[in-house]
C-alpha positions, 0 to 999 in steps of 0.5 A: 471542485474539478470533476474527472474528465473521462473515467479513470483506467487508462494512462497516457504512455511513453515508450523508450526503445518501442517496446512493451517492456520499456513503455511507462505510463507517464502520469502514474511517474509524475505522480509518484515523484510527488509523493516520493519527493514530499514522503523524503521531505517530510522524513528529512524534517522529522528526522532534523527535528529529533536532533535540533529541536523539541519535539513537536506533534508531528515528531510525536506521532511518527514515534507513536507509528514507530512504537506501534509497528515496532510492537506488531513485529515483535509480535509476528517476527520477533526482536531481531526483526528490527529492519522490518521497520524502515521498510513497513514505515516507508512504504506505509507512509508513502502510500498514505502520501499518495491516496491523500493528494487525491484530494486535491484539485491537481490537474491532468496528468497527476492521479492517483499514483496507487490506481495503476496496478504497475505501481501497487504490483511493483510494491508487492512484488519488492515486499515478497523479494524481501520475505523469501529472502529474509525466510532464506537466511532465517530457515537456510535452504532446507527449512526454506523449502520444507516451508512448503510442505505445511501443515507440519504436523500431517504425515510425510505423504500428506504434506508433499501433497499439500506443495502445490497448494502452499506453492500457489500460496505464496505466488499468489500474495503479491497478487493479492497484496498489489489488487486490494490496494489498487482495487480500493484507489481505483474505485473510490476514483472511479465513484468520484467520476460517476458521481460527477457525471450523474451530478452533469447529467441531472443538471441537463435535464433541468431547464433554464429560466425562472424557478429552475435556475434558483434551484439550480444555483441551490443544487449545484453547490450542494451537489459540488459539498456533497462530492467533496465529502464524499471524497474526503472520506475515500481518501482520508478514511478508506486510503489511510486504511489500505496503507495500514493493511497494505502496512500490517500484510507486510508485517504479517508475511515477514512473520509466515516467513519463519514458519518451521524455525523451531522445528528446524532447530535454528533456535528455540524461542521466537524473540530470540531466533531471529538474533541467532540468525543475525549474529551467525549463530 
């Protein structure tokens, strides 16, 4: 088991033109890559295997997650919310790619890519684009902007009240969305490197020779067990988790991205509009 060297929250960075706007931090990069090269390798043999061969469990699960993200949208977005898939399923998949490679023993300076914030706000910030520009071409521009006097149901002053409220609502969420995921990741990497330390600390006080050093070739390995369980729950359990919400939030915002459509007029039941939309209808 390899412990963290120093604690997680600083990136070694490189900069291109000697500026800030074009300094990148390095390891977050490398680590990226990886996981964008296996997420394309692992989509590029399912996607050989749904033409060349019998389905295998692997083929089967993604249509499982296919199906399951395809009824949330139906039920947030409606049926012509179908380009939502690629992007939920994407970016879910690749987030699930890079909490789980935490869990292997990878030397310096590969991390977990979702511990620096510039990747997770990046990602949110992609997600939001699409929204606002999905909830533009759903609602038209006067729709688009009467999403921002909610809730519709108050009187006229009351809602130009609320504008800078629902305004600061919708500035916020890529915050949000970008903080939880990065805040999770950075902390169950930031737990793993303070256990290891106080695992190195207990060991210097336990003097050599004798008893002690039986006790110590017994503590030691189970101290190392009990880092690697806990690990694995963090990664497994608690990074499988946050790409699901990181999933689900994506999914859900697509739908508050048509709040008002029928009010607009653009279309009467929320499984049909959305195909009005499309067609030009």
């Amino acid at each position: 088991m390899i412990f963290l060297a120093e604690a997680p929250g600083t990136h070694p960075t490189v900069s291109v033109c000697g500026s800030w706007y074009c300094t990148f931090n390095y390891d977050s990069l490398i680590s990226s890559a990886i996981a964008i090269i296996i997420t394309l390798i692992v989509g590029f043999l399912v996607a050989d295997r749904l033409s060349h061969g019998v389905p295998g469990k692997l083929q089967l699960l993604f249509e499982f997650l296919i199906d399951y993200v395809r009824g949330l949208i139906r039920e947030s977005v409606g049926e012509g919310g179908g380009f939502i898939v690629p992007l939920a399923m994407t970016l879910g998949f690749y987030i699930l790619i890079a909490n789980w490679l935490d869990f292997f023993p990878l030397a310096d300076p590969i991390h977990p890519a979702n511990a620096d914030l510039n990747q997770t706000l990046a990602m949110a910030l992609l997600v939001i684009i699409v929204v606002q520009a999905y909830s533009l071409r759903v609602l038209g521009l006067r729709g688009y902007l009467r999403r921002f006097t909610k809730p519709f149901e108050m009187a006229l002053p009351v809602r130009i009240a609320f504008i800078p409220l629902n305004i600061v609502e919708e500035v916020v969420k890529p915050v949000t969305l970008s903080l939880r995921l990065f805040g999770n990741i950075f902390a169950g990497a930031l737990m793993v490197y303070l256990i290891g330390s106080l695992i190195t600390f207990l060991a210097g006080l336990v003097p050599s020779g004798g008893l002690t050093t039986a006790l110590g070739v017994v503590f030691g390995p189970l101290a190392e067990l009990g880092l690697i369980v806990w690990k694995a729950f963090d990664i497994f359990f608690v990074g499988t988790i946050q790409a699901f919400i990181f999933t689900l939030l994506t999914i859900i915002y697509f739908g508050m991205a048509r709040e008002g459509l029928e009010e607009e007029g653009h279309g009467g039941h929320p499984s049909t509009a959305p195909a009005t939309a499309e067609t030009g209808g």
